[in-house]
N, C-alpha and C positions, 0 to 999 in steps of 0.2 A: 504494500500500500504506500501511496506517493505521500509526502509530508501535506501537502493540497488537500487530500481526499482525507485524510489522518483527520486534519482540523475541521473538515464540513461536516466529517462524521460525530465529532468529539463537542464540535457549537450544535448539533442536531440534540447529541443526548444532555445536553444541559439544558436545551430548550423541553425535551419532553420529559425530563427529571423535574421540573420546576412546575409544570404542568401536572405530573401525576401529583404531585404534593396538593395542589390544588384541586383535583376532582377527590384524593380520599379525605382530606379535609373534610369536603363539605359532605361526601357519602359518610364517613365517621361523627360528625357532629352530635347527633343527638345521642348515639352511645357514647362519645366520650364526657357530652355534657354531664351525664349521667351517673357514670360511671368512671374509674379511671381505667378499667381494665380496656374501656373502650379505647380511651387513649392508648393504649399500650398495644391493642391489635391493630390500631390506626399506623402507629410507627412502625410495627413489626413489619407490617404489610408493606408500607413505604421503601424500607431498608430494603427486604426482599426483593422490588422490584427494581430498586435503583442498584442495586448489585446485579440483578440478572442481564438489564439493561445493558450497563455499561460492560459486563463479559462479551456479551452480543456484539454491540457498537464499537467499544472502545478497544477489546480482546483486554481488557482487566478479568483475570479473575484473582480472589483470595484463599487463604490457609489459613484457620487458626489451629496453634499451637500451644502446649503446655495443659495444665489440669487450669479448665474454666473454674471460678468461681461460681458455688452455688447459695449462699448462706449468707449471713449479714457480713460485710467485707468492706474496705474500705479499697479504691481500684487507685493506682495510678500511671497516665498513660503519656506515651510520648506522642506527643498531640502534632503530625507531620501534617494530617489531610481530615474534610472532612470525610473520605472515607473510613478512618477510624471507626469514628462515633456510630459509624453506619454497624459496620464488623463487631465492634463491643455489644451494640444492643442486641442485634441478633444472637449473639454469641451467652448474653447471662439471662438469668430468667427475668431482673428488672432491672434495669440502669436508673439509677436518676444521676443527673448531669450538673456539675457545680458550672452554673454560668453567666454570660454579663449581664447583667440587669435587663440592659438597653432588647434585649431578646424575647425578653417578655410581651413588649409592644408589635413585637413583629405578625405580623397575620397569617392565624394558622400557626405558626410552630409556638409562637406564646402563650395560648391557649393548652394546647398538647403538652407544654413543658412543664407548665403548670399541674395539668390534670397525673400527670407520672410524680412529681413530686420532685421535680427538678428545684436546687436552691441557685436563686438569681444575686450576683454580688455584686455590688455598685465599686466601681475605681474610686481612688479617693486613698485618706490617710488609710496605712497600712493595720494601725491595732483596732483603727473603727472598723475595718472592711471585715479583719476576720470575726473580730467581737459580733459583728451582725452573722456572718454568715454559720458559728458556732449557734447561735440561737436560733436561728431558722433550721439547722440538720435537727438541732434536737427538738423542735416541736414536730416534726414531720418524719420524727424515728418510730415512729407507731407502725408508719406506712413500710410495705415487706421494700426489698431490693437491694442492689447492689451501687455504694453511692461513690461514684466516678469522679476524681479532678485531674487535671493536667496541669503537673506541679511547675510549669511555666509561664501556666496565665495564661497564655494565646498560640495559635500556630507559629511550628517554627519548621522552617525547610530544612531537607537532611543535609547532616553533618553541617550546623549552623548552633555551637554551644549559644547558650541561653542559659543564665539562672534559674536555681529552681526555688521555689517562693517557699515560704515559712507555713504557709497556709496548708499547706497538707500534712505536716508535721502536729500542727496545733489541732486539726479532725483527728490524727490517729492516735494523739493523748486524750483527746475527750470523747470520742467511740469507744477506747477502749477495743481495738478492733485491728484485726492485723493487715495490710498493707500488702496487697497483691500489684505486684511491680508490673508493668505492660510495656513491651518494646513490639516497633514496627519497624516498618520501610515504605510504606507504603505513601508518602509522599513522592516519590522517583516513580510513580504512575499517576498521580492524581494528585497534580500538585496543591497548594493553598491556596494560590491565585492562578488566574487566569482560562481560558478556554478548554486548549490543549491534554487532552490523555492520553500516557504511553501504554501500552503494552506489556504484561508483565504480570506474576504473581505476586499480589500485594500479601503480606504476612504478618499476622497478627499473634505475638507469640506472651503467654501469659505464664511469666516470670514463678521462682518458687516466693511464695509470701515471707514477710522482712512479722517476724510477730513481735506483739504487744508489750512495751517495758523497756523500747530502748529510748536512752537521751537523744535530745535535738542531734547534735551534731554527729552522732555516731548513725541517726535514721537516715539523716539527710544525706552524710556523702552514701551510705550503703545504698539507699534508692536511688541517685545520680547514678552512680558509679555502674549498676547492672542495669539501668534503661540504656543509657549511652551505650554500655559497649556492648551489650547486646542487640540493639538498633543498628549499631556499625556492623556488626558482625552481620546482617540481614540485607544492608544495603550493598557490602560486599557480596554476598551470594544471587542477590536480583543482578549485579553490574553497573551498579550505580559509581559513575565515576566520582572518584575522591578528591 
């Protein structure tokens, strides 16, 4: 396939990815309003079809790897694409998703985000941001799942270090909850920005869990330190140039 036909193919399936969002939207609505479970078959269904899609269109397909988490878990992941987010949900029986505020306004998925039990955090000073965001997981700790952050705060393209933020550290001392580490590659197919999809097996590979009782600094580099080099080690095997 010519680099031409690549991209009419790759702007076709964003156009009809953004589209399907929009018809199970509104086919989901009164079950999600409802119910959250309805939310959760709304996205299920979503994820499934924008992965099938884009294997079709794009020749993306994925792998996930390692023992999924089933149980109450604190997840965290290297946030390359959003195809991740697509891969994770399919993959545990309920994600909710630590995310920006500004997301919640959005039409359609802020609704949805809501109804799963996703916690929305406002940018802003650092000890306010977690201070809220530690009170919103625990009133919505009633509700089942698995609760997801990307200890970087936003997408980062591969092999692009990036800090990793305090705030996941501060969830797995106040969960009480052990800390299943996630590396991908999956950025080097489906990048963060722009049009363009390569080709390729995107790999979602879920880490052995970092548990419950360790100090900040001994969590933090342990969880850097096996997302990174197990990410690298992933984007080395796809062929992702370094």
């Amino acid at each position: 396939m010519t680099y031409a036909l690549r991209w009419v193919m790759s702007l076709l399936f964003v156009i009809q990815v953004y589209f399907a969002m929009l018809v199970l939207g509104i086919v989901f609505f009164p079950w999600a309003l409802f119910s959250p479970r309805g939310a959760l078959m709304a996205c299920k269904t979503y994820a499934r079809w924008a992965l099938f899609s884009v294997r079709i269109m794009c020749g993306i397909r994925y792998e996930v790897r390692g023992t999924v988490p089933m149980g109450e878990v604190l997840v965290a992941a290297n946030h390359q694409s959003f195809l991740v987010e697509m891969i994770i949900f399919l993959a545990v029986p309920w994600a909710k998703f630590i995310m920006k505020y500004e997301l919640l306004y959005t039409p359609i998925i802020g609704l949805y985000a809501y109804r799963l039990g996703c916690v929305p955090v406002k940018r802003g000073r650092r000890t306010e941001a977690i201070r809220k965001m530690l009170s919103d997981v625990k009133s919505g700790q009633a509700n089942p799942g698995q609760l997801c952050i990307y200890p970087q705060g936003t997408r980062i393209a591969p092999r692009v270090k990036a800090p990793y933020k305090v705030g996941t550290y501060a969830l797995y001392k106040e969960l009480s909850q052990d800390c299943t580490p996630v590396a991908t590659n999956a950025g080097a197919f489906w990048p963060r920005k722009g049009i363009m999809r390569y080709p390729g097996t995107a790999v979602v590979e879920f880490l052995d869990p970092i548990p419950v009782g360790k100090e900040q600094d001994v969590f933090m580099a342990e969880l850097e330190d096996v997302i990174e080099a197990r990410s690298e080690a992933r984007l080395d095997e796809g062929g992702y140039p370094k």
